[in-house]
C-alpha positions as CSV (number, residue, x, y, z in Angstrom):
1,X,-17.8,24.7,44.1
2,X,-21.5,25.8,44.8
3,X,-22.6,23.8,41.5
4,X,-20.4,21.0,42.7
5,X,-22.2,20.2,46.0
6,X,-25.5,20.4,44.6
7,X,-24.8,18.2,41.8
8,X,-23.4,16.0,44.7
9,X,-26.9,16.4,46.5
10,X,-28.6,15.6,43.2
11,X,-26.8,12.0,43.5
12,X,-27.4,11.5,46.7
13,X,-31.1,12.1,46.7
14,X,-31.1,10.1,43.2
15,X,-29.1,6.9,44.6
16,X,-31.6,7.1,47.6
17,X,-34.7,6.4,45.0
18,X,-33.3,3.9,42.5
19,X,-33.0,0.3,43.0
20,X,-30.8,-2.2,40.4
21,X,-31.0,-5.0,37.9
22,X,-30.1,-7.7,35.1
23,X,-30.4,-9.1,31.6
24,X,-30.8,-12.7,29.7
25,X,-29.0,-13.7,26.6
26,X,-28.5,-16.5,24.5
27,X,-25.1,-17.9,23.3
28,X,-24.2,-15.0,20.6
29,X,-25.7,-11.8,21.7
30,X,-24.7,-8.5,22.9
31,X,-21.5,-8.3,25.5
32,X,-19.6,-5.9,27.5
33,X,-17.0,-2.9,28.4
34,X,-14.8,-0.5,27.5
35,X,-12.6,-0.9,24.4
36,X,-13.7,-3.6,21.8
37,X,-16.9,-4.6,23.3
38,X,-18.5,-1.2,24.2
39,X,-18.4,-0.3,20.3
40,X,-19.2,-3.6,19.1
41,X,-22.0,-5.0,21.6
42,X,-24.6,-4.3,18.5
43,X,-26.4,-7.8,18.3
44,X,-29.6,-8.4,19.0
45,X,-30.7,-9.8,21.9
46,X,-32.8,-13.0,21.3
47,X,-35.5,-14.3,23.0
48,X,-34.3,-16.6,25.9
49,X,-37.8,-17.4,27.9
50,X,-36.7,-21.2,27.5
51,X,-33.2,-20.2,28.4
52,X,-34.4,-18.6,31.1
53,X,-36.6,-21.5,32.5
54,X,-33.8,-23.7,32.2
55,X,-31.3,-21.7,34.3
56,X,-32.5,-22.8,37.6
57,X,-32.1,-26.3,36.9
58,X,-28.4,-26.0,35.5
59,X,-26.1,-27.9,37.2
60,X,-23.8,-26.4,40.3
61,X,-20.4,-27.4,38.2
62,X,-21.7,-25.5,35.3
63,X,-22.4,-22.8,37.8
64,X,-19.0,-22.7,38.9
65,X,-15.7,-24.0,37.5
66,X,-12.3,-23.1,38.4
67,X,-11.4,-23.3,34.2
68,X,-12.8,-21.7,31.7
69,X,-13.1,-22.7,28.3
70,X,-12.3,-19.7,25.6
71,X,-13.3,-19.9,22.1
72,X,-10.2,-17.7,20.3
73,X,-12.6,-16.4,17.4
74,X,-9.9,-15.2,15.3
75,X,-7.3,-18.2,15.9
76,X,-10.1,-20.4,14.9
77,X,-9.5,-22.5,18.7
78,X,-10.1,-23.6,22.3
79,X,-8.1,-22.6,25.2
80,X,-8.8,-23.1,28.9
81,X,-7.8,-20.3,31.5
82,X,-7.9,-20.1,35.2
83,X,-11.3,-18.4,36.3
84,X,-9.4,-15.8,38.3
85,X,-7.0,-15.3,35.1
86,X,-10.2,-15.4,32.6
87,X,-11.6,-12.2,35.4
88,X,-8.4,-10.2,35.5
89,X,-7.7,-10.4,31.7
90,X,-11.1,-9.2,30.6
91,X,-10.7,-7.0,33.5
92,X,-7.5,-5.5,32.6
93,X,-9.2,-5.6,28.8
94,X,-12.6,-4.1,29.1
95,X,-11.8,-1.0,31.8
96,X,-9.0,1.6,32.8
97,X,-7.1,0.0,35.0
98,X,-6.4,3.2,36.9
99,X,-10.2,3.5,37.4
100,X,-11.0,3.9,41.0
101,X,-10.8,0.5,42.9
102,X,-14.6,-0.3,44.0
103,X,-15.1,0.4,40.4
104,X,-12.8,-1.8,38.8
105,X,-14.2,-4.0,42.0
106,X,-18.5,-3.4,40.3
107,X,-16.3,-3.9,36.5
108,X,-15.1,-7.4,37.9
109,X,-18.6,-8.7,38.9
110,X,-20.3,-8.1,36.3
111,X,-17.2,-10.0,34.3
112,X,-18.1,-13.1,36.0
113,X,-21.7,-12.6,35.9
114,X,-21.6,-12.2,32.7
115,X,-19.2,-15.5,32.2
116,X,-21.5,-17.3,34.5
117,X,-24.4,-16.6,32.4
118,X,-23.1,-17.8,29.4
119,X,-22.2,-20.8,30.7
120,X,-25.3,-21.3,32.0
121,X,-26.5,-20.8,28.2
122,X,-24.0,-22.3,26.7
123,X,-25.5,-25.9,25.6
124,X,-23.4,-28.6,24.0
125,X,-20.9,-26.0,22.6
126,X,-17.4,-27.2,23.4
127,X,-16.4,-23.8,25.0
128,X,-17.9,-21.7,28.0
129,X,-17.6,-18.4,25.9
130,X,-15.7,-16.8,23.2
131,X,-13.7,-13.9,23.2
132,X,-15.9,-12.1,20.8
133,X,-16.5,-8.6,21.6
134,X,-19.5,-8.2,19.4
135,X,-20.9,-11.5,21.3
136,X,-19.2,-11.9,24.2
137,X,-16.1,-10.0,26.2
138,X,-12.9,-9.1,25.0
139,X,-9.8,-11.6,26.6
140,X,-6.3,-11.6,26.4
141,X,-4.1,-14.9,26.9
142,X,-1.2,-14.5,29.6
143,X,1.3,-13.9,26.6
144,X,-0.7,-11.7,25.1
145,X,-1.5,-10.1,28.6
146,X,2.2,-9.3,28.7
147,X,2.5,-7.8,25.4
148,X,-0.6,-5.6,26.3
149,X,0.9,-4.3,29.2
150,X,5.0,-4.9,28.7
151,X,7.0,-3.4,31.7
152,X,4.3,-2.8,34.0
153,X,2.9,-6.7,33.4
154,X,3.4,-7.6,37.0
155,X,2.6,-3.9,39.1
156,X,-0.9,-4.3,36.8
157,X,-1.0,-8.3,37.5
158,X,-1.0,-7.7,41.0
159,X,-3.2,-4.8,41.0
160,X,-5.8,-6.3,39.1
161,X,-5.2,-9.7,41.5
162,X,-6.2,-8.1,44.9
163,X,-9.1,-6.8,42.8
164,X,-10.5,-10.1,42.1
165,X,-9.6,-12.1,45.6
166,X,-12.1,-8.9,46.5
167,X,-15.1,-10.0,44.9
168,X,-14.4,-13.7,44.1
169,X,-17.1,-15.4,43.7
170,X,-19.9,-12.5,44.0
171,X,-22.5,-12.4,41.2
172,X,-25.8,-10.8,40.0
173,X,-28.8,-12.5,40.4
174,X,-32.8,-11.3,39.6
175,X,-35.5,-13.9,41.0
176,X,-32.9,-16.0,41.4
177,X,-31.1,-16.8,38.2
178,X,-28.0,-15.1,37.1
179,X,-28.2,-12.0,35.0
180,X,-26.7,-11.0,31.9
181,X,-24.4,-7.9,33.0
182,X,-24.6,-5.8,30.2
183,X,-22.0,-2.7,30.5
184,X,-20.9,0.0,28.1
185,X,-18.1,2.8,28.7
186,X,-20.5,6.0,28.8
187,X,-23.7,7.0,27.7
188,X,-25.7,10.9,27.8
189,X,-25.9,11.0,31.4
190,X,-28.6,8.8,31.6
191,X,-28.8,4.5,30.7
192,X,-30.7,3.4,27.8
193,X,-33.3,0.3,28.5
194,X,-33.2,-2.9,26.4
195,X,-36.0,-1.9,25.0
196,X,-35.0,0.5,23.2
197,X,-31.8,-0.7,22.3
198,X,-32.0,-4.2,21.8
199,X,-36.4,-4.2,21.5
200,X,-36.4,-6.5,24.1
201,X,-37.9,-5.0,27.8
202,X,-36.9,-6.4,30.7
203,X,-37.9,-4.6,34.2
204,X,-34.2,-5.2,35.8
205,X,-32.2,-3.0,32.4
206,X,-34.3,0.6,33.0
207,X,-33.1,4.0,32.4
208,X,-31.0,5.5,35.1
209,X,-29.1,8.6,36.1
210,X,-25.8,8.4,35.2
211,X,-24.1,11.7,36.5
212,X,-20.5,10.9,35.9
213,X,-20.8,10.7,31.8
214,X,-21.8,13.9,31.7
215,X,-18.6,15.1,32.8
216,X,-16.5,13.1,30.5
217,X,-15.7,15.5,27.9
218,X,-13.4,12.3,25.7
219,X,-16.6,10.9,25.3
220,X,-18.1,13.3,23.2
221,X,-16.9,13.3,19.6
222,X,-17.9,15.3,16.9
223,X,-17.9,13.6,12.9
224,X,-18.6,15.1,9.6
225,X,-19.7,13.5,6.4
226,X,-19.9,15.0,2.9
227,X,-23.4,14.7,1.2
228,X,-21.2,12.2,-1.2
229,X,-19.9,10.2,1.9
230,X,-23.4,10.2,3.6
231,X,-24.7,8.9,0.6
232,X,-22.6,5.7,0.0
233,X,-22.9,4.9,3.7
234,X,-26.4,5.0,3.8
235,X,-26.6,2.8,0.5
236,X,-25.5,-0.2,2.5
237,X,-28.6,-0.7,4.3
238,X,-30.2,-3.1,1.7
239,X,-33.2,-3.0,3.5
240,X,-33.9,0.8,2.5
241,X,-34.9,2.3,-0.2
242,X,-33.6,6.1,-0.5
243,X,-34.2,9.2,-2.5
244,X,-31.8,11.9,-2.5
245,X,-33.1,15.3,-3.0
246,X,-31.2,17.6,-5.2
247,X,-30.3,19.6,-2.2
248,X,-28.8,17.9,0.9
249,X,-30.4,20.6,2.8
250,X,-33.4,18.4,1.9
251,X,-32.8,15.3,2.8
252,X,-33.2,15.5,6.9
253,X,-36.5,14.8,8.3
254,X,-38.0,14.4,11.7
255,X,-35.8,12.6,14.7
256,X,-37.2,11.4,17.6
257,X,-35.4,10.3,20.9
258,X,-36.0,8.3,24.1
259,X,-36.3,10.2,27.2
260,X,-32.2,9.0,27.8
261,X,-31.0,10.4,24.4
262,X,-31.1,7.7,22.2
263,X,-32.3,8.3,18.5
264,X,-35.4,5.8,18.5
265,X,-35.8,6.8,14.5
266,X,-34.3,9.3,11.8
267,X,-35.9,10.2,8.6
268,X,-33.5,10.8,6.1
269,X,-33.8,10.8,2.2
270,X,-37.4,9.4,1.9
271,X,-36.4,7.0,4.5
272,X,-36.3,5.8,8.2
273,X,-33.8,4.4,10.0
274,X,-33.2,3.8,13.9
275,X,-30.8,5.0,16.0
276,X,-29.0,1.9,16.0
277,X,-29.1,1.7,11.9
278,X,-27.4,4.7,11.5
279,X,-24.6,4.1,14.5
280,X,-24.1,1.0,12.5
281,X,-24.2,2.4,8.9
282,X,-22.0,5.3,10.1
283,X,-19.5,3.7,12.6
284,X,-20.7,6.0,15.2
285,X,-19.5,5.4,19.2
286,X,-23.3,5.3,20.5
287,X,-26.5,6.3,19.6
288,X,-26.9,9.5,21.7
289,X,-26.6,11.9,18.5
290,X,-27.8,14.9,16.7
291,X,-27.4,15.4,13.3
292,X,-27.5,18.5,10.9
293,X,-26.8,20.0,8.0
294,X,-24.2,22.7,8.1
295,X,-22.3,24.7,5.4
296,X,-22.7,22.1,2.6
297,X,-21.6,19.3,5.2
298,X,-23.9,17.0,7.8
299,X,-22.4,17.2,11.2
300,X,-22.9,14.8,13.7
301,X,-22.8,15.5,17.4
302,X,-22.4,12.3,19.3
303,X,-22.2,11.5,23.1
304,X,-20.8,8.5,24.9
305,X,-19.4,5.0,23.5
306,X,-21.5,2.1,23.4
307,X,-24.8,0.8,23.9
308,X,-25.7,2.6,26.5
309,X,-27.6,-0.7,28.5
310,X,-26.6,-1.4,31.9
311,X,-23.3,-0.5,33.9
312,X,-21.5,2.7,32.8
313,X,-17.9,2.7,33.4
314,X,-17.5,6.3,33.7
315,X,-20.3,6.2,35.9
316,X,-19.3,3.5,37.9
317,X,-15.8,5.8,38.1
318,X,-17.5,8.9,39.2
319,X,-19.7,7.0,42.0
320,X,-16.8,5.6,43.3
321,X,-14.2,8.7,43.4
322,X,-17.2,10.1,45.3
323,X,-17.1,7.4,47.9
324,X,-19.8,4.7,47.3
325,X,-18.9,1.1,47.7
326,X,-18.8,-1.3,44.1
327,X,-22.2,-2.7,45.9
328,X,-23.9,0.8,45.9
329,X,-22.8,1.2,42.5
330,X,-24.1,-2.6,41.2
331,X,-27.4,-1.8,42.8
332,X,-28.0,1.6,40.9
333,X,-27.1,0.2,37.7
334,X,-28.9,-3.0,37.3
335,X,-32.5,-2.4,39.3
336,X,-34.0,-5.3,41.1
337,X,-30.8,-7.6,41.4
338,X,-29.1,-9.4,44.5
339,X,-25.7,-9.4,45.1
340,X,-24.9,-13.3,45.8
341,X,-21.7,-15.0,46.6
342,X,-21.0,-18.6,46.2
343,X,-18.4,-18.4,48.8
344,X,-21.5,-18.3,51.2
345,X,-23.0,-21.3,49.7
């Protein structure tokens, strides 16, 4: 109990000192949340400064619409949703929806932050946004909504519903133009910056204290590779050029982190990789890892899932079962932002 309340205190007094933020993105670059797009937000995020520029001259119905159109990547077509429906689906997607409510509350705000954004950036596509986890956010049509959640379609419906009348119309913004919402489902118990992840900085996505992933044991997975199945993984990096000493023993070098965790670069078998290589090479859930060589086998400690940039669900979670409001949790996780709703327009 004692260790408890003072990692409560720790929170508080942390909270107290940290402001919030945001992130630009072009068309195809890195998403959002919990199941597909956590793992797969892995693209690079391009330089937007034009983007950027533009944004405050876009259009007030590009800004807001009432529907949405989707880009079905793997049907190959177009279909248009109901804003609200387009919020709950990727909500009911992209979190658990028995997370607290002011998280699920923070989830669905950045959901339509991140849609506004990519509207905002959209060009002359003939769709808003895709539903693309590696680019976008993951989104389920009604009948596939239904199938996702069978029997308890309409309890979850109207959970989810009185979720999103809550924050309707609510949206991040930094200096005035709508940010790119970046979440992830955990990280090492601190956020990464997009720096380091995505080698683009940006003074709104900074590393923050994240006390709630530290305490969510499902999160931390442990994988083992032969020196045979190390090898052929590593060989798909074309880029690389490897030597494999006779002994596996010798083929770890130096790693070096950032101060949240992250493997910044690895040396292994004559050569380097990043963090993010080897999550991608190895199909690893983040890049908050340590790897070694143990009884004839490399082992792979691994903490969190995702990126590690911007919201964390279980950290939103753990804010909110200890009482603070979705807003308290928006502003800790994206430094420098405003809260804005169009509904006050």
């Amino acid at each position: 109990m004692r260790n408890f309340i003072s990692l409560v205190l720790s929170f508080c007094i942390i909270m107290a000192s940290v402001p919030v933020v945001s992130l630009f993105y072009k068309k195809q670059t890195p998403c959002a949340g919990e199941s597909e797009s956590t793992a797969a937000q892995t693209k690079t995020v391009q330089n937007t400064t034009e983007k950027t520029q533009q944004a405050e001259s876009t259009s007030a119905s590009a800004r807001k619409a009432d529907k949405i159109a989707v880009y079905l990547h793997k049907e190959d077509k177009t279909v248009q949703a109901d804003l609200d429906f387009y919020i709950l689906s990727v909500l009911a997607k992209e979190i658990d929806i028995h997370a607290p409510e002011e998280a699920l509350k923070a989830q669905a705000v950045c959901i339509y932050t991140f849609l506004k954004h990519a509207m905002e950036q959209s060009g002359d596509t003939d769709y808003d946004i895709t539903d693309d986890p590696a680019h976008h956010q993951a989104f389920l049509t009604r009948a596939q909504l239904k199938s996702f959640w069978g029997e308890s379609y309409k309890e979850n419906y109207q959970k989810l519903q009185k979720i999103v009348d809550a924050v309707k119309g609510e949206y991040l913004s930094y200096e005035g133009q709508t940010v790119l919402a970046a979440y992830h489902s955990s990280n090492a118990g601190k956020t990464e910056s997009a720096a380091v992840y995505w080698g683009e900085d940006y003074p709104y996505l900074q590393p923050v204290t994240s006390i709630g992933d530290t305490l969510c044991e499902r999160y931390k997975t442990k994988v083992v590779f032969t020196p045979e199945a190390l090898k052929t993984a590593l060989e798909k990096a074309r880029d690389k050029t490897f030597s494999f000493p006779e002994s596996p023993s010798d083929w770890l070098g130096e790693i070096h982190t950032s101060p949240s965790g992250t493997v910044l670069d690895i040396a292994i078998a004559g050569a380097t990789l990043t963090g993010r290589e080897m999550r991608e090479l190895l199909a690893l859930k983040s890049s908050f890892f340590t790897l070694r060589y143990v009884k004839g086998n490399f082992l792979l400690k691994v903490s969190g899932y995702g990126h590690g940039v911007g919201l964390s669900q279980e950290g939103a979670k753990y804010m909110a079962s200890l009482g603070f409001s979705y807003k308290d949790i928006l502003l800790h996780y994206y430094n420098g932002v405003a809260i804005k709703d169009e509904n006050a327009l």
